[in-house]
C-alpha positions as CSV (number, residue, x, y, z in Angstrom):
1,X,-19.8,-10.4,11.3
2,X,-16.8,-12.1,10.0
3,X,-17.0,-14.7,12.4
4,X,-20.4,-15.4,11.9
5,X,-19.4,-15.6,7.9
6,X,-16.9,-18.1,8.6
7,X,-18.6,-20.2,11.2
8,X,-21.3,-20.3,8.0
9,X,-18.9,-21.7,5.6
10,X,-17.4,-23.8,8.0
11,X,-20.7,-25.6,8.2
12,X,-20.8,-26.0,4.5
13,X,-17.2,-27.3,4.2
14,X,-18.3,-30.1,7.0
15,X,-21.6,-30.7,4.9
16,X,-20.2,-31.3,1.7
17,X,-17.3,-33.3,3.2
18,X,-20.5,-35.4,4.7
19,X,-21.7,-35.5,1.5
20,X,-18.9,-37.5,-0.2
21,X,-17.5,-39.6,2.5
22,X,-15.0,-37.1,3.3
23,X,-13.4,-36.5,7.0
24,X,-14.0,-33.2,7.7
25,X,-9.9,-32.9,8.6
26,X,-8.8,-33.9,4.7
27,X,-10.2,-30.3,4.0
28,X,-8.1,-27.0,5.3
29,X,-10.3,-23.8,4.6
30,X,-8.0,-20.9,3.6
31,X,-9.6,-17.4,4.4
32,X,-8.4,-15.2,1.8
33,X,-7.6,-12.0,3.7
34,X,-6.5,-10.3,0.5
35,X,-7.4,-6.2,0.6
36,X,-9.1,-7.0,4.1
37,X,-7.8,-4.9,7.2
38,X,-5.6,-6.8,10.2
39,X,-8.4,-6.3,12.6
40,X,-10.7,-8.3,10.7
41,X,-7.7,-11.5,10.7
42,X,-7.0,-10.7,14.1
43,X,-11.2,-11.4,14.7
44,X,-11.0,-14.6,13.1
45,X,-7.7,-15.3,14.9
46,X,-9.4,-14.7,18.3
47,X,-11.9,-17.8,17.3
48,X,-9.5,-20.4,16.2
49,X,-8.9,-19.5,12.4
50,X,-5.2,-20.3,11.8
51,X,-5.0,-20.1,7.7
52,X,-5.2,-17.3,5.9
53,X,-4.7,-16.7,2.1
54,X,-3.1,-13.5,0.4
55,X,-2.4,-12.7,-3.2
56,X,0.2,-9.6,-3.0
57,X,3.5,-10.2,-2.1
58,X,3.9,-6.3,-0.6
59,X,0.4,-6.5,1.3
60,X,1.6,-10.3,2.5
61,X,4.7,-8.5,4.3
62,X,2.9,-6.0,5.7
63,X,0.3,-8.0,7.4
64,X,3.0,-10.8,8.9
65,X,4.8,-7.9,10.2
66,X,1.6,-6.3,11.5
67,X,0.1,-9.5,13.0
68,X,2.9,-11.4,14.5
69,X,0.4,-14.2,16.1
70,X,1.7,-18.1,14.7
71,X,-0.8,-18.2,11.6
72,X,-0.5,-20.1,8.0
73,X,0.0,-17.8,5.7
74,X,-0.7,-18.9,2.1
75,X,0.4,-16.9,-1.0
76,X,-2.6,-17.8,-3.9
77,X,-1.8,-14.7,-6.2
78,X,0.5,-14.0,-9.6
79,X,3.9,-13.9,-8.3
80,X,6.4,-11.5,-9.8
81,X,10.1,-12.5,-9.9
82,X,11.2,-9.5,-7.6
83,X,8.6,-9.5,-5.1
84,X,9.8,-13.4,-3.7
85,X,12.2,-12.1,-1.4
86,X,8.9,-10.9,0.5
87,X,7.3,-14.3,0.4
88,X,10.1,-17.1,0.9
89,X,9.9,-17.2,4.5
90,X,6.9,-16.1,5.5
91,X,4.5,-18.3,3.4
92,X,3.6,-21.6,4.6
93,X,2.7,-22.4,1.2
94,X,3.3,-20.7,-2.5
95,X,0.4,-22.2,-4.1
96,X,1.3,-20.1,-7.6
97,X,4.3,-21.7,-9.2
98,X,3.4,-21.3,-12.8
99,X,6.5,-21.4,-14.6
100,X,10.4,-23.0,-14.4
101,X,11.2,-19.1,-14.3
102,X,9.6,-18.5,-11.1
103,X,10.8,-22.0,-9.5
104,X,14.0,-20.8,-10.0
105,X,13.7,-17.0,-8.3
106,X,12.1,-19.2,-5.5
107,X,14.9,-21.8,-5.1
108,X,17.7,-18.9,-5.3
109,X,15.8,-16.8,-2.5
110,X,15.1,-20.1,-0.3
111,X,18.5,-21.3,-0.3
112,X,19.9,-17.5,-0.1
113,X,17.6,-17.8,3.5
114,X,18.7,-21.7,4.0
115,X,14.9,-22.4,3.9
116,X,13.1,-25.5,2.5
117,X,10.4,-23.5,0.7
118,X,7.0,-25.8,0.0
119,X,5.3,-25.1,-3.3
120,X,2.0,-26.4,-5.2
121,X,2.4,-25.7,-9.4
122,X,-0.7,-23.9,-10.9
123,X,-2.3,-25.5,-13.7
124,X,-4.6,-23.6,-15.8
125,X,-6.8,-26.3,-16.1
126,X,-9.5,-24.7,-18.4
127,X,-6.6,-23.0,-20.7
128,X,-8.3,-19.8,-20.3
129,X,-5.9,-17.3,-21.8
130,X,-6.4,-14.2,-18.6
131,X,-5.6,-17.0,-16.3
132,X,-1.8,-17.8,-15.2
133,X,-0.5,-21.5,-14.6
134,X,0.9,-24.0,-16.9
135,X,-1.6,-25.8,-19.3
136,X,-2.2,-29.5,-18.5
137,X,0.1,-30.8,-20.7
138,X,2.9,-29.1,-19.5
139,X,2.4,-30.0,-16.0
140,X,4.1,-33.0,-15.6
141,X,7.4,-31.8,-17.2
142,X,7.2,-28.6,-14.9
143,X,7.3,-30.7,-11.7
144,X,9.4,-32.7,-12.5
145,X,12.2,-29.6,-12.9
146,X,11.0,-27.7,-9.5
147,X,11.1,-31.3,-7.9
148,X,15.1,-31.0,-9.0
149,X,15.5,-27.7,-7.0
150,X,17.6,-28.9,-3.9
151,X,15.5,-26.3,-1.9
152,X,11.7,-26.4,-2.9
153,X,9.1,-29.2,-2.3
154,X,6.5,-30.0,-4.5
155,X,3.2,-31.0,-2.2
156,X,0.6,-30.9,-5.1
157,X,-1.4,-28.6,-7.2
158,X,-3.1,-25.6,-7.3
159,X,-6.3,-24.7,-10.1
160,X,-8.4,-21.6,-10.6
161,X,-11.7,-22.7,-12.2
162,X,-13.9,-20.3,-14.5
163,X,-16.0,-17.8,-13.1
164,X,-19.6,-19.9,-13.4
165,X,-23.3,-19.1,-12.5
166,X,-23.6,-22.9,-11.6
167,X,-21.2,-24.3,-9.6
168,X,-21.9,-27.7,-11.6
169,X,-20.0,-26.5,-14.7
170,X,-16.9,-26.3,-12.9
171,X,-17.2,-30.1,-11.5
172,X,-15.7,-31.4,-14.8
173,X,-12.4,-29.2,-14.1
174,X,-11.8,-30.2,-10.9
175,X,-12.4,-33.8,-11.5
176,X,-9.4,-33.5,-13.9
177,X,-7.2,-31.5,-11.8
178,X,-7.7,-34.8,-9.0
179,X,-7.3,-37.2,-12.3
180,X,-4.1,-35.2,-12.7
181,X,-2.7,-35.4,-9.4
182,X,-3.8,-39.3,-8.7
183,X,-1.3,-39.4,-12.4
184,X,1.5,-37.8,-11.0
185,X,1.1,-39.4,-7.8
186,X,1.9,-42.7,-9.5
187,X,5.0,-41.5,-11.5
188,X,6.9,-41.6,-8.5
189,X,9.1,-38.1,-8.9
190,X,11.6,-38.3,-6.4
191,X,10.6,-35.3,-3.7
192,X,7.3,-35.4,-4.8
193,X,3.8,-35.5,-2.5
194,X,0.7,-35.0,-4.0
195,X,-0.8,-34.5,-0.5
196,X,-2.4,-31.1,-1.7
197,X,-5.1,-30.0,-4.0
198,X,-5.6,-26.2,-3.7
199,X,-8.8,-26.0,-5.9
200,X,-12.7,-24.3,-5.1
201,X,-13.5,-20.5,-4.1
202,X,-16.9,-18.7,-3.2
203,X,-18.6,-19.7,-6.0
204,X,-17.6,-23.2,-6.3
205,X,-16.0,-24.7,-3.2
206,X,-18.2,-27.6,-2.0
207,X,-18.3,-29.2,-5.7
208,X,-14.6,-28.9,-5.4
209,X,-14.4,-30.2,-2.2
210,X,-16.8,-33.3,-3.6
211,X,-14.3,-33.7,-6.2
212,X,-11.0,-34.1,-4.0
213,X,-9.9,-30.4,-2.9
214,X,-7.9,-30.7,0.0
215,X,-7.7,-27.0,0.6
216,X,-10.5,-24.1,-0.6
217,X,-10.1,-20.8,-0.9
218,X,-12.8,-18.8,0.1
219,X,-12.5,-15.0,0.6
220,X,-16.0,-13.0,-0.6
221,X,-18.6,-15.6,2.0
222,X,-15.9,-14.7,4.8
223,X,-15.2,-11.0,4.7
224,X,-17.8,-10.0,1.8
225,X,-17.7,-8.5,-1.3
226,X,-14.3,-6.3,-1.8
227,X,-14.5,-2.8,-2.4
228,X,-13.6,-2.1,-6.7
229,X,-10.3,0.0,-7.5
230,X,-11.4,3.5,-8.5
């Protein structure tokens, strides 16, 4: 089932790639594995499916442990200061840096492991106050100090968009996340790439995808709806 899921979504990445002029390749589709059981990444494994996206720093551990196949692990969730020692290392990518308070538990923990650790910073680009990130105006500033760390590399950003009904109304926010990027692009910051932008879920993915994403994150059209604490 979960194959058929993805190969479904994979069709819809390449049409809406189509759609905008887009090479299908400028897009990488993260499966968000998050709650979902190692059988059903080891399925997905077994056709090709190399990136996968987890939101628990604990439940990340356990699953690189428990599936020790070459895959691109992605951490997309809140990250707490004492939980990086279980993501430096095995992330390919923290796409969550949200404050100079996490860089810095990040830098100490990657050079502690004498690791170059790459990092996206998380805007919270429709200032929603349940959402983490830094607002827009504070972005710049923000990379600019993890771009200092000796051991962290900036490769772009990283947005959650409102929950919508109509994909449309998100279209506006991820048009100024790219405006934001193609900005910082320009500044020059030494150690700086903007070669990512981590931006488009279920709900939403091909309009982000139309509007520059370079990686979505889609989790609930993969592996269906998750299961609700009880």
């Amino acid at each position: 089932m979960v194959q058929e899921n993805y190969r479904e979504v994979e069709a819809r990445v390449k049409a809406a790639c189509e759609r905008c002029g887009r090479k299908r390749e400028e897009v990488t589709l993260i499966a968000v594995s998050k709650t979902k059981p190692a059988e059903q990444i080891r399925e997905l494994a077994a056709i090709g499916v190399r990136d996968f996206g987890e939101n628990k720093a604990q439940e990340l551990k356990e699953k690189t442990e428990q599936i020790p196949e070459a895959l691109n692990w992605h951490f997309i969730g809140n990250l707490q200061t004492n939980k990086v020692k279980y993501v430096v290392g095995r992330a390919c990518l923290i796409h969550s840096v949200s404050s100079l308070h996490l860089a810095e538990a990040i830098q100490k923990e990657a050079k502690k492991k004498n690791l170059f650790c790459p990092v996206l910073v998380e805007v919270n680009i429709a200032d929603e106050e349940t959402k983490s990130g830094i607002r827009e105006e504070d972005a710049v500033a923000l990379v600019r100090q993890v771009a200092e760390m000796p051991n962290l590399q900036v490769r772009g950003l990283m947005a959650i968009a409102p929950p919508v009904e109509d994909p449309e109304e998100n279209r506006l926010y991820f048009r100024e996340m790219r405006r934001l990027a193609a900005a910082l692009d320009t500044m020059g910051i030494p150690g700086v790439r903007m070669e990512e932008l981590s931006m488009g879920m279920t709900g939403d993915f091909e309009v982000a995808i139309e509007e520059g994403a370079t990686m979505v994150r889609v989790g609930t059209a993969i592996f269906g709806e998750r299961k609700k604490p009880s």
